[in-house]
N, C-alpha and C positions, 0 to 999 in steps of 0.2 A: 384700285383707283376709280372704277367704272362706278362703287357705290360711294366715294364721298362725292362725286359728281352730281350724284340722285337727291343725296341727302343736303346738299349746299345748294340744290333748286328746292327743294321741296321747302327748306330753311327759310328761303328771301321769298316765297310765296305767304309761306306762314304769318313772315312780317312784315310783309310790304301791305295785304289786305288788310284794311282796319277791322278790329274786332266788333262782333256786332252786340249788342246792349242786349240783355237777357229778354225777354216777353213782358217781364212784369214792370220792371223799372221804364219800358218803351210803354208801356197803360197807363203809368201815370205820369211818366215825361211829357207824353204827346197829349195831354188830358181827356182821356178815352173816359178817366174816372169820372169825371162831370157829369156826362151825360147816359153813361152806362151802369153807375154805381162803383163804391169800392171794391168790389167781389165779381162785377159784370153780370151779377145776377139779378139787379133789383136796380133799371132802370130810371132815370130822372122822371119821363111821362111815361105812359104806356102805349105812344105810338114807339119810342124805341125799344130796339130788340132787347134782348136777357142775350147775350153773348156767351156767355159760361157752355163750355163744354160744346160747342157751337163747330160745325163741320170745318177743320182748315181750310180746302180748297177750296171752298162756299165764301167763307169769311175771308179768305185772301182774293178771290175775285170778286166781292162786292164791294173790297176797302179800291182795288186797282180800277173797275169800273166809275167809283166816286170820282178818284181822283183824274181817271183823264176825263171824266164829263158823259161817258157812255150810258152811266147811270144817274137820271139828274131828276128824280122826282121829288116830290116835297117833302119827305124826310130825310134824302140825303141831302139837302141845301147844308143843314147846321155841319154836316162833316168836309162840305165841298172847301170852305172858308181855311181847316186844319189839316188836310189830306196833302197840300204841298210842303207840308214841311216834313210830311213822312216816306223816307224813300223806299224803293222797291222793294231793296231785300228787308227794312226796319217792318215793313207791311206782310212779309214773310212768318217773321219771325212774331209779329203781334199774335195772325194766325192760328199759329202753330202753339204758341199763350194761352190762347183762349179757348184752343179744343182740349186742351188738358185739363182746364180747371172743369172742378166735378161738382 
């Protein structure tokens, strides 16, 4: 009994959190492609980054700095405008996206 008790939590866990949207489809939902490129490699101008392959923890604290404002110099204005429509864990998981691609 002790483990259908575990597994009937760990059940209503599993489907009570909403699923989170894979890395790629969140780059170009969020339209990270605009200004980063299709691939995150080949930028709009050459003051934005090349993102590809780009450290997670670096690229998730400077997408979480954008968005509360901590980081606000003149090239992150264009991301300040898009950063609230992406939530913490969505900014996680961009990330985590973007250190993979090679």
């Amino acid at each position: 009994m002790k483990y259908g008790l575990i597994f009937a939590s760990l059940t209503a866990v599993a489907f009570s959190a909403p699923a989170l949207a894979d890395g790629k489809a969140l780059y170009l939902e969020k339209t990270c492609v605009a200004c980063h490129g299709k691939d995150a490699k080949k930028p709009l101008t050459p003051e934005y980054p090349r993102l590809a392959g780009q450290n997670a923890k670096y690229a998730e604290r400077q997408m979480l700095d954008i968005k509360s404002g901590a980081r606000a110099n003149g090239n992150s204005a264009a991301m300040k405008g898009v950063m609230h429509l992406v939530s913490d864990e969505e900014i996680k998981e961009l990330a985590k996206y973007l250190s993979e691609i090679k």
